[in-house]
The first five atom37 places (N, CA, C, CB, O) and aatype in JSON, in Angstrom:
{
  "aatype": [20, 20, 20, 20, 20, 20, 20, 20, 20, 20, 20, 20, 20, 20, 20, 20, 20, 20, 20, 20, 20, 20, 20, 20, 20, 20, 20, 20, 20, 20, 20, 20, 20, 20, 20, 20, 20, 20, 20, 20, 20, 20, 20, 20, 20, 20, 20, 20, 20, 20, 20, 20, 20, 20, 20, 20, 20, 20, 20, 20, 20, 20, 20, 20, 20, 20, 20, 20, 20, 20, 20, 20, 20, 20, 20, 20, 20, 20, 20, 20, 20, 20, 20, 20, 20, 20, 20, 20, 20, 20, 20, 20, 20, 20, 20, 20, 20, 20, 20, 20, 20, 20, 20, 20, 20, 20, 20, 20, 20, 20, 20],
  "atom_mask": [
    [1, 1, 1, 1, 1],
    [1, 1, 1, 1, 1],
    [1, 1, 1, 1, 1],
    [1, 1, 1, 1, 1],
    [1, 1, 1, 1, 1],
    [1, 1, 1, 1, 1],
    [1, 1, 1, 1, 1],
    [1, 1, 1, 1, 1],
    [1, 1, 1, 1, 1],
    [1, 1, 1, 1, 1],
    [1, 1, 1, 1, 1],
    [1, 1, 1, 1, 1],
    [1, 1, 1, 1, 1],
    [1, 1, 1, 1, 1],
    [1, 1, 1, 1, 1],
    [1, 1, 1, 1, 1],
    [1, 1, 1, 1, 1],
    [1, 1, 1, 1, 1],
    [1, 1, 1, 1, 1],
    [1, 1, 1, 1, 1],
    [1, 1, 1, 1, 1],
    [1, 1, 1, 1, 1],
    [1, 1, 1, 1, 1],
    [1, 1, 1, 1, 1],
    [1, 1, 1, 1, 1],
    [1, 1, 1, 1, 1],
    [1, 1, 1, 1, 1],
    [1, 1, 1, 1, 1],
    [1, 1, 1, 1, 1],
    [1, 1, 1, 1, 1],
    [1, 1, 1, 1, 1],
    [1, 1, 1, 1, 1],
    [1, 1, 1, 1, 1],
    [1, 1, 1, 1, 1],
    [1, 1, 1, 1, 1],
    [1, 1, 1, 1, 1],
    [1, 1, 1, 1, 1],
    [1, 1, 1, 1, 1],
    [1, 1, 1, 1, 1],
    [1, 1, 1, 1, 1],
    [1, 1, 1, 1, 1],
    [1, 1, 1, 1, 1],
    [1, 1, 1, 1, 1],
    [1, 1, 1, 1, 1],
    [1, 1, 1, 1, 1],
    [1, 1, 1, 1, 1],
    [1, 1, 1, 1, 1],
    [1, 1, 1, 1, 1],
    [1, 1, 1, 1, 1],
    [1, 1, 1, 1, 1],
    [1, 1, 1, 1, 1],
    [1, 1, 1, 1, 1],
    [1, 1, 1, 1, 1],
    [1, 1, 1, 1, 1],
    [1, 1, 1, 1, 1],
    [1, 1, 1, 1, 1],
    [1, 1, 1, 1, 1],
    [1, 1, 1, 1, 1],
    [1, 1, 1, 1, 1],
    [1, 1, 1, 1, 1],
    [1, 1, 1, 1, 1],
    [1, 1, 1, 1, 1],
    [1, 1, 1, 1, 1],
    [1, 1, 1, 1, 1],
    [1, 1, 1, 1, 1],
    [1, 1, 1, 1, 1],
    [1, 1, 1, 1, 1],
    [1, 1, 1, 1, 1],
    [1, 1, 1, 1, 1],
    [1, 1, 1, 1, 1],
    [1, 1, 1, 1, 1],
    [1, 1, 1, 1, 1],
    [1, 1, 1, 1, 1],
    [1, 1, 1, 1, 1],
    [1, 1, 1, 1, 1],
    [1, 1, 1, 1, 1],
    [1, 1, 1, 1, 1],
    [1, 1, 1, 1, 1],
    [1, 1, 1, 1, 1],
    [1, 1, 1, 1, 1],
    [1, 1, 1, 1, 1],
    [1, 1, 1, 1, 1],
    [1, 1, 1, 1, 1],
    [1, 1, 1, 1, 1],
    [1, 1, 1, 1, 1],
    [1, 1, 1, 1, 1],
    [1, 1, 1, 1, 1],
    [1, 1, 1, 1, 1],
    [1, 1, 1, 1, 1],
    [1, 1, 1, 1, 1],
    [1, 1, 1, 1, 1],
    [1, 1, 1, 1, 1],
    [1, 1, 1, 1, 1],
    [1, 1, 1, 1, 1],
    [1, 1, 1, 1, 1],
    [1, 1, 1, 1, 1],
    [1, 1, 1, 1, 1],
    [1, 1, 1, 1, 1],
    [1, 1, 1, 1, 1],
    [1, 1, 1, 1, 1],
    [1, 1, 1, 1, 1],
    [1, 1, 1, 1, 1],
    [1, 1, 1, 1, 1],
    [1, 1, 1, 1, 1],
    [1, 1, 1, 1, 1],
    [1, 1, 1, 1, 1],
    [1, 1, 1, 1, 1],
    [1, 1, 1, 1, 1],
    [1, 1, 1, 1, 1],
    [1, 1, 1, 1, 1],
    [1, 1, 1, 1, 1]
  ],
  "atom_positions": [
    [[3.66, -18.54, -23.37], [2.63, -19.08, -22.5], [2.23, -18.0, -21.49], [3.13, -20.37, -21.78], [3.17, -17.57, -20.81]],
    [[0.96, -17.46, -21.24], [0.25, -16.79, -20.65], [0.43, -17.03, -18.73], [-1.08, -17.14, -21.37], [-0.06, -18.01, -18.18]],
    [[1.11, -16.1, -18.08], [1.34, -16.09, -17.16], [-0.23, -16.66, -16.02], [2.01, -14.78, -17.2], [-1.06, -15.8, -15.74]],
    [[-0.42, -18.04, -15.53], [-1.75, -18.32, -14.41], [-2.22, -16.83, -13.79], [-1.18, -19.46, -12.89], [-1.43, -15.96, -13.46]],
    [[-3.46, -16.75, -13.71], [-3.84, -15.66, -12.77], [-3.41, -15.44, -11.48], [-4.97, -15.67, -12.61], [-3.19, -14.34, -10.97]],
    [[-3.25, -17.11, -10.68], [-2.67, -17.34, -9.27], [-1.64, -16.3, -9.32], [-2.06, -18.89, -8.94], [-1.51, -15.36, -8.53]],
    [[-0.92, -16.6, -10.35], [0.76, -15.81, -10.38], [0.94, -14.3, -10.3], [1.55, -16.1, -11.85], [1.77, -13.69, -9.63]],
    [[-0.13, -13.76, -11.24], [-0.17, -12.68, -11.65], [-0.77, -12.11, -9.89], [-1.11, -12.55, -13.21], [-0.29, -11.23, -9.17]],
    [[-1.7, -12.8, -9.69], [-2.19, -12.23, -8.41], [-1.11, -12.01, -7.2], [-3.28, -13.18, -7.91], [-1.08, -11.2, -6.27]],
    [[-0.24, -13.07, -7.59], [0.82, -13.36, -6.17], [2.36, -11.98, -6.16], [1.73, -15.54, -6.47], [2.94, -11.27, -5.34]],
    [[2.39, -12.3, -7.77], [3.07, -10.7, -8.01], [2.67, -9.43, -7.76], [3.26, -10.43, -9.16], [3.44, -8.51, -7.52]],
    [[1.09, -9.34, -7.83], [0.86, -8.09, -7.44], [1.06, -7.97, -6.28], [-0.19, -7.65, -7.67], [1.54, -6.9, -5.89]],
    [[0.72, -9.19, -5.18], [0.75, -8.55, -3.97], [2.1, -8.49, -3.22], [-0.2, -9.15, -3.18], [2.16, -7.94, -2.12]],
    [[3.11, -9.01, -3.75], [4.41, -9.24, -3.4], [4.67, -7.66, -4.02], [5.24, -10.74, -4.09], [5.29, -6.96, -3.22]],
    [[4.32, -6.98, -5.33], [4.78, -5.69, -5.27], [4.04, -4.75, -4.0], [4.52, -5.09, -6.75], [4.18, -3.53, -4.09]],
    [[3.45, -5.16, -3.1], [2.37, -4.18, -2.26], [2.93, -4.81, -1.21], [0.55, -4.22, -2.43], [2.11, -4.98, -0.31]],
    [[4.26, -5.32, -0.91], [4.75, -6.03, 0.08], [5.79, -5.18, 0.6], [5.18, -7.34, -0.32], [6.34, -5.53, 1.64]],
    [[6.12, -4.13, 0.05], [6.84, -2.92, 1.42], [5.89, -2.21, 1.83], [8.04, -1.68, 1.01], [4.84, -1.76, 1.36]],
    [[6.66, -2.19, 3.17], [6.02, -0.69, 4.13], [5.59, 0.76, 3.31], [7.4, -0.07, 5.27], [4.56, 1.43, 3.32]],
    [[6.92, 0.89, 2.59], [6.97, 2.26, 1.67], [6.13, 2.34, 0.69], [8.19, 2.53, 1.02], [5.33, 3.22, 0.38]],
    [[6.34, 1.59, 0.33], [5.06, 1.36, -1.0], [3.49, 1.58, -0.18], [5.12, -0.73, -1.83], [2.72, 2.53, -0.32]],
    [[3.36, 0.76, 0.42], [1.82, 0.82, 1.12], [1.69, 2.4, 1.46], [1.65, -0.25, 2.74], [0.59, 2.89, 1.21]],
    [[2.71, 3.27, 2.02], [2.75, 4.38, 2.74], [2.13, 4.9, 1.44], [4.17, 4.95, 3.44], [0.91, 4.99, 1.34]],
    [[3.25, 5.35, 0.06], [2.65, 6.12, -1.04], [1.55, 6.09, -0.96], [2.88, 5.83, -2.21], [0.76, 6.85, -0.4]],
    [[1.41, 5.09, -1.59], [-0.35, 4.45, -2.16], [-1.46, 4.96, -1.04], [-0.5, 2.3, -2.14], [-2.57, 5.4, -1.34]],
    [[-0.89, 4.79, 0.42], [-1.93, 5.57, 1.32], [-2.36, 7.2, 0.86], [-1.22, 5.63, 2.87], [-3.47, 7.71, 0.72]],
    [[-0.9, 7.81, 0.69], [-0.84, 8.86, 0.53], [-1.72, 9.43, -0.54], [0.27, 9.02, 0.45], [-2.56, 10.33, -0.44]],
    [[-1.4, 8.79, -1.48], [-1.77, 8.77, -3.08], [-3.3, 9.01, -3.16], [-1.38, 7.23, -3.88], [-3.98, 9.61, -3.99]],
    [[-3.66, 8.3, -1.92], [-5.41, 7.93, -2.06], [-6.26, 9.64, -2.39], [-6.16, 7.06, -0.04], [-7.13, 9.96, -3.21]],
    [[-5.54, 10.4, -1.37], [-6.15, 11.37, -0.95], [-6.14, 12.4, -2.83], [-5.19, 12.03, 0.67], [-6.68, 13.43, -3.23]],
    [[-5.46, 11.63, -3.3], [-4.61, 12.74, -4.91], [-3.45, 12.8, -4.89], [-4.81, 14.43, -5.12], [-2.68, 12.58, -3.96]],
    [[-3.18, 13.23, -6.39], [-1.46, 13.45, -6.81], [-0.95, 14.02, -5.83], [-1.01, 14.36, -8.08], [-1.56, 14.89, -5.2]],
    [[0.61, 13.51, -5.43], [1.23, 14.35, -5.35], [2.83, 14.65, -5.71], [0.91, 14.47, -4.44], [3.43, 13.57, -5.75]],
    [[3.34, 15.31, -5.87], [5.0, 15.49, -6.19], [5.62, 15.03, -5.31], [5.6, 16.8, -6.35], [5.28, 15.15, -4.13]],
    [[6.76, 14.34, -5.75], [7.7, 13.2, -5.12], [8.25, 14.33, -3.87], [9.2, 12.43, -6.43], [8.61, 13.91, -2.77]],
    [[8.26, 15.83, -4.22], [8.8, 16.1, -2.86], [7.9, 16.02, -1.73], [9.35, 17.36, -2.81], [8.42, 15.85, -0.63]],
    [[6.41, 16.13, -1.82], [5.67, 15.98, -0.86], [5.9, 14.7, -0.25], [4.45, 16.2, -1.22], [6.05, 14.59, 0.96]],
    [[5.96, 13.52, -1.2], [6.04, 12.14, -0.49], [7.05, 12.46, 0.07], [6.12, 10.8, -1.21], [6.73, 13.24, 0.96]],
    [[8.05, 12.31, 0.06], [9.67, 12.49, 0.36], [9.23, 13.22, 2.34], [10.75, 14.16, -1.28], [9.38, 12.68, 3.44]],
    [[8.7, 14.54, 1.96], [8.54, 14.92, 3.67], [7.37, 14.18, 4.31], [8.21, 16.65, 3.98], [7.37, 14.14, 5.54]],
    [[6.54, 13.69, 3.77], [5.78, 12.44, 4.55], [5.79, 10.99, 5.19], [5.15, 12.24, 4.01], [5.04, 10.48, 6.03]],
    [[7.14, 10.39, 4.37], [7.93, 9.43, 4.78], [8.96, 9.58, 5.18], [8.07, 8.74, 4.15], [9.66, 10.58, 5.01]],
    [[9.3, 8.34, 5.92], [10.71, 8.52, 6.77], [11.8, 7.6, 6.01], [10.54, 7.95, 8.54], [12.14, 6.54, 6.53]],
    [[12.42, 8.1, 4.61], [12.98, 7.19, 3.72], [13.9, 7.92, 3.06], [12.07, 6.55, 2.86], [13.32, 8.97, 2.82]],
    [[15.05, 7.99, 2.58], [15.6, 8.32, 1.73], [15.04, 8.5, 0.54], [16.35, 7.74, 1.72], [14.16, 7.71, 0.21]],
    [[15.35, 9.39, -0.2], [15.11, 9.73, -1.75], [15.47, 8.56, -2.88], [16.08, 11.05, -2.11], [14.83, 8.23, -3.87]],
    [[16.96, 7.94, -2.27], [17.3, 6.96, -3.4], [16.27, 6.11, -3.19], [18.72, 6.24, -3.39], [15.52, 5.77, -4.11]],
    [[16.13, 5.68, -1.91], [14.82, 4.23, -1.61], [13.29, 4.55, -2.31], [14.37, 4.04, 0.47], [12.67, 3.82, -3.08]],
    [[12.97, 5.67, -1.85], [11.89, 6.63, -2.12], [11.61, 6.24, -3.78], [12.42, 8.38, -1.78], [10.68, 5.54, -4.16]],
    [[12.35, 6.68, -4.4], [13.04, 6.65, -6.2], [12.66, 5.21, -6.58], [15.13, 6.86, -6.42], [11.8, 5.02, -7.44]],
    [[13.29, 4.18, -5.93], [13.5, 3.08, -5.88], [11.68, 2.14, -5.85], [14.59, 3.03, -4.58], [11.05, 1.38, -6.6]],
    [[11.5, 2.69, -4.71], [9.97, 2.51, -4.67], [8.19, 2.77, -5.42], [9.99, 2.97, -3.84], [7.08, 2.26, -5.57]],
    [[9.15, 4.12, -5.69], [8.12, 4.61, -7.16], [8.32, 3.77, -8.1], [8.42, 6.07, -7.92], [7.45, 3.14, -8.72]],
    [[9.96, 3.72, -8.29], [10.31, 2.84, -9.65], [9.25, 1.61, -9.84], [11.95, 2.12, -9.51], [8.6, 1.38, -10.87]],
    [[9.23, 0.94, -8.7], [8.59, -1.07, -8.89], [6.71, -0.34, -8.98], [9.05, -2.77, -6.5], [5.85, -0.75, -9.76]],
    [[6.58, 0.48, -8.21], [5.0, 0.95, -8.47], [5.01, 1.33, -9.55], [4.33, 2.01, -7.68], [4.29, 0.48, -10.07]],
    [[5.28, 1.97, -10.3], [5.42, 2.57, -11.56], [5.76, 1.38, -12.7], [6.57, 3.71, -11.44], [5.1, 1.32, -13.73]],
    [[6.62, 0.64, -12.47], [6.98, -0.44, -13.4], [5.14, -1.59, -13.7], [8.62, -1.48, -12.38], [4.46, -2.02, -14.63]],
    [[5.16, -1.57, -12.18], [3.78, -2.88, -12.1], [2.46, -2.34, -12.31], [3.57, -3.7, -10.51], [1.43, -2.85, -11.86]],
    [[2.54, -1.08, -13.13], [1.13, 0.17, -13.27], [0.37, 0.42, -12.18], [-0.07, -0.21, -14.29], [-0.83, 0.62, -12.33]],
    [[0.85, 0.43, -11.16], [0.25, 1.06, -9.86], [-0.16, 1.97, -9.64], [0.73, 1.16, -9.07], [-1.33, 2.31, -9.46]],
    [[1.17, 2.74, -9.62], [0.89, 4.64, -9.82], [1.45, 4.98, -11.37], [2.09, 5.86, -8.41], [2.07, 4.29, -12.17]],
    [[1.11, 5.99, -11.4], [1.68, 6.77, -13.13], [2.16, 7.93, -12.45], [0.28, 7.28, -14.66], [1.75, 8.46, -11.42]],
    [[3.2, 8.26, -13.32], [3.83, 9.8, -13.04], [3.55, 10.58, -14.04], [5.36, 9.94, -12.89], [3.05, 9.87, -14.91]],
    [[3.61, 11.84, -14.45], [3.65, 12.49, -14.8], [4.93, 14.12, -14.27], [2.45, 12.25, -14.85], [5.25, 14.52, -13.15]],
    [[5.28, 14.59, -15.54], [6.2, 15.8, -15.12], [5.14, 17.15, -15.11], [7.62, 16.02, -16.35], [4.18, 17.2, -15.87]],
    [[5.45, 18.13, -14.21], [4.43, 19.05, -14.13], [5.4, 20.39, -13.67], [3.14, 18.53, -13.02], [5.31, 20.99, -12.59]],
    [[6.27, 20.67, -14.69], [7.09, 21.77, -14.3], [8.66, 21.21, -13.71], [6.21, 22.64, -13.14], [8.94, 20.12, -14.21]],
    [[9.52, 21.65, -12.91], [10.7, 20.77, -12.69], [10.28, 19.62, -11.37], [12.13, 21.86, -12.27], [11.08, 19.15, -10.57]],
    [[9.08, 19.39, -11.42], [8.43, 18.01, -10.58], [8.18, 16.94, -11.2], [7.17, 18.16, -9.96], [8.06, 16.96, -12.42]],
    [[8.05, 15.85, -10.5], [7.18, 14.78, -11.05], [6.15, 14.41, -10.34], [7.81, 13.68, -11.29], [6.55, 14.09, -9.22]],
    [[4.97, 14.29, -10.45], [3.75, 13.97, -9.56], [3.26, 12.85, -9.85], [2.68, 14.86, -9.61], [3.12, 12.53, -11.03]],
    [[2.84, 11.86, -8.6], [2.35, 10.66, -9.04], [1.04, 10.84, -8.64], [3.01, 9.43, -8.53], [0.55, 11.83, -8.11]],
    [[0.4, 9.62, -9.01], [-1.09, 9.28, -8.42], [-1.32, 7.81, -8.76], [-2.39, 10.26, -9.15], [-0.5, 7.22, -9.46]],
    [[-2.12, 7.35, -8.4], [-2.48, 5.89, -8.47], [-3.37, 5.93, -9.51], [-3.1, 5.22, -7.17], [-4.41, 6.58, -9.48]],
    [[-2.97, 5.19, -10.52], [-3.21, 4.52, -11.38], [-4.63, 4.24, -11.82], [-2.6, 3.64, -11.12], [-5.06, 4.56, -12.93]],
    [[-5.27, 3.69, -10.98], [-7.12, 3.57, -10.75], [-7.32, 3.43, -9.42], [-7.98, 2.19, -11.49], [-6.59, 3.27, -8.44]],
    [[-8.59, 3.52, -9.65], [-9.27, 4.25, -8.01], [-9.26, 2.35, -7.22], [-11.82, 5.35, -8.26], [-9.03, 1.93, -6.09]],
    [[-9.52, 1.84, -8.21], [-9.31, 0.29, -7.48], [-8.04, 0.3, -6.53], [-9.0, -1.02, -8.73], [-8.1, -0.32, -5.47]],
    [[-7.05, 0.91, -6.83], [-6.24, 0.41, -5.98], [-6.27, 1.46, -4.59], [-4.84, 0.24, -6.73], [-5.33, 1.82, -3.89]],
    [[-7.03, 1.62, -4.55], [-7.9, 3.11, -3.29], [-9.06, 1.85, -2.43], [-9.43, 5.06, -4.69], [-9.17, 1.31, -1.33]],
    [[-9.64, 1.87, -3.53], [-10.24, 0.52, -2.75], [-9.91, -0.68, -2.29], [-10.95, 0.1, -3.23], [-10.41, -1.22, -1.3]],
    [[-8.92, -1.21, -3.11], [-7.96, -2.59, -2.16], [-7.44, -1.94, -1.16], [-6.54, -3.46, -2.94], [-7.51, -2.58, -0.11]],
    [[-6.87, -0.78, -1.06], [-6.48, -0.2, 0.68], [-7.86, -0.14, 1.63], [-5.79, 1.71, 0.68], [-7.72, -0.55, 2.78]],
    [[-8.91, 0.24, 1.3], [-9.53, 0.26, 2.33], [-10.45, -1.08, 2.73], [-10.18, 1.41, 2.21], [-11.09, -1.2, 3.78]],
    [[-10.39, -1.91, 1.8], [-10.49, -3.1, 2.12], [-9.53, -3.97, 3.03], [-10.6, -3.55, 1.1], [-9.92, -4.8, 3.85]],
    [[-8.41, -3.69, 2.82], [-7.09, -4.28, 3.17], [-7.49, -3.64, 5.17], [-5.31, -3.35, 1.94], [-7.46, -4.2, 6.27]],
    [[-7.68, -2.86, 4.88], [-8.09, -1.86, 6.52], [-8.99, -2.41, 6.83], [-8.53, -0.22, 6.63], [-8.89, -3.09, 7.85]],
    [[-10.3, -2.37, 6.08], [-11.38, -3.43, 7.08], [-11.26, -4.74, 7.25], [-12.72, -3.49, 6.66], [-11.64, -5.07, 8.37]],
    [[-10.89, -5.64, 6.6], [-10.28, -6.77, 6.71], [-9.31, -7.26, 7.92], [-9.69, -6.77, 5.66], [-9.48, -8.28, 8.59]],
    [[-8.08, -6.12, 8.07], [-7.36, -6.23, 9.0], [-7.92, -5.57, 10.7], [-6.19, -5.64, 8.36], [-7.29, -5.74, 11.74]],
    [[-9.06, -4.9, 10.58], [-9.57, -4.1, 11.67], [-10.58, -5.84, 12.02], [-10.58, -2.18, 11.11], [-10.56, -6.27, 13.17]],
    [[-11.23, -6.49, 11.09], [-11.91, -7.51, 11.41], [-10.77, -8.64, 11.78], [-12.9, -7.84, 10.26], [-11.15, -9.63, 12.41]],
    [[-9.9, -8.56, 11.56], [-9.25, -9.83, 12.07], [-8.51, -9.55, 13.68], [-8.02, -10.32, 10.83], [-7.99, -10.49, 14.29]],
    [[-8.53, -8.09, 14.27], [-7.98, -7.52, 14.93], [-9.57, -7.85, 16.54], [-7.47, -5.88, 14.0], [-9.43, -8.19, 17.72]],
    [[-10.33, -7.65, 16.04], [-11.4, -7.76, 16.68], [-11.67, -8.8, 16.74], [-12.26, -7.18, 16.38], [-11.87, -8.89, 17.95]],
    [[-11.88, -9.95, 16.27], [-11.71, -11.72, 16.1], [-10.76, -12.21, 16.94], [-11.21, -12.28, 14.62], [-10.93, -13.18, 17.67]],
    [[-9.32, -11.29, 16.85], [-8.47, -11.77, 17.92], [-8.61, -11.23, 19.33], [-7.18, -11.55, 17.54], [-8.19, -11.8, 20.33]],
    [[-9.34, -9.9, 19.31], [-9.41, -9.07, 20.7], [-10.68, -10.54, 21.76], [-10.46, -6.82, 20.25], [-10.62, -11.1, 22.86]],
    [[-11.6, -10.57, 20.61], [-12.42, -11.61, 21.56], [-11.61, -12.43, 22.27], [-13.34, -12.53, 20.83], [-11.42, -12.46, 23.49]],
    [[-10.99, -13.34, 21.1], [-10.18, -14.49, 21.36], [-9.43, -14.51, 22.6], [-9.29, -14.66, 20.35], [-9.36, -15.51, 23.3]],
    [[-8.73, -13.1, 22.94], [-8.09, -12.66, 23.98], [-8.77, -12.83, 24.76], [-7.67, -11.61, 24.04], [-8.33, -13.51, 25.69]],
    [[-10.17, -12.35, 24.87], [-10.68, -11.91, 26.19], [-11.55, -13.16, 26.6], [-11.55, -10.45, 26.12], [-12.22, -13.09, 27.63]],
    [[-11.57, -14.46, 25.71], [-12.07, -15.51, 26.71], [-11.03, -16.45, 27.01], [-13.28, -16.28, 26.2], [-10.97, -17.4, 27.79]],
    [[-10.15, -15.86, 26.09], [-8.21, -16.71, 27.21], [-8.48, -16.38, 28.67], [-6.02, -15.54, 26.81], [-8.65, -17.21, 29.56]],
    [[-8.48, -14.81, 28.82], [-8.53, -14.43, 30.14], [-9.32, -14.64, 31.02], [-8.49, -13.52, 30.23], [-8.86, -14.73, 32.16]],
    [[-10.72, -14.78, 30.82], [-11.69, -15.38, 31.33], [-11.53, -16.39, 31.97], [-12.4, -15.58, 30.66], [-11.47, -16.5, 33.19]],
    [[-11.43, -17.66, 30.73], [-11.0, -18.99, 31.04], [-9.49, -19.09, 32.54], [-10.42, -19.59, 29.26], [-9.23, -19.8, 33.51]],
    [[-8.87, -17.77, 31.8], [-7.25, -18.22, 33.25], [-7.69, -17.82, 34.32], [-5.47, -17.32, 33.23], [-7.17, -18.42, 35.26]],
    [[-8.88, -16.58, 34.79], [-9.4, -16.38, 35.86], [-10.27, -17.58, 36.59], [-10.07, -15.29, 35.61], [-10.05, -17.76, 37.79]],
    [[-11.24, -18.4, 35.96], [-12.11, -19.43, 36.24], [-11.29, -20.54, 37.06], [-12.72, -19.97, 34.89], [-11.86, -21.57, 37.43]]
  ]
}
């Protein structure tokens, strides 16, 4: 039986549900790069690091490839370049929705 889309949708985003993961994938946006570059761009251990590629890599997120005694990743399709910067305007609009919100609390407690 064919996994609901709901599901499939809810797994993807539960794999996009660490910090670390989001970090790559930020990273990733810009182009490949070799796990040692990620490694000095995050603040993570290698095993975690490893660990984290692993579930991106498992859920076709990013793809690796070997390129000499490296492995270099990149994201998978450019879609998932664009769910980040959606994910950013989205969250910059809900950030500004609440800044209002703030500022007629304060209003209102001055009155």
């Amino acid at each position: 039986m064919p996994v609901p889309l709901y599901q499939a949708k809810a797994d993807f985003f539960r794999t996009l549900g660490h910090p670390a993961r989001v970090q790559v994938l930020e990273l990733l946006q810009k182009g490949p790069l070799p796990v040692r570059d990620l490694l000095a761009q995050i603040d993570i251990e290698a095993s975690s690091l490893s660990q984290q590629l692993a579930v991106l890599r498992r859920a076709g997120i990013v793809s690796a490839t070997r390129e000499g005694g490296s492995v270099v990743y990149s994201l998978s399709s450019p879609d998932v370049a664009h769910l980040l910067t959606d994910a950013r305007r989205i969250l910059t609009d809900m950030l500004v929705d609440q800044e209002e919100l703030l500022a007629e609390l304060r209003a209102e407690a001055r009155s």
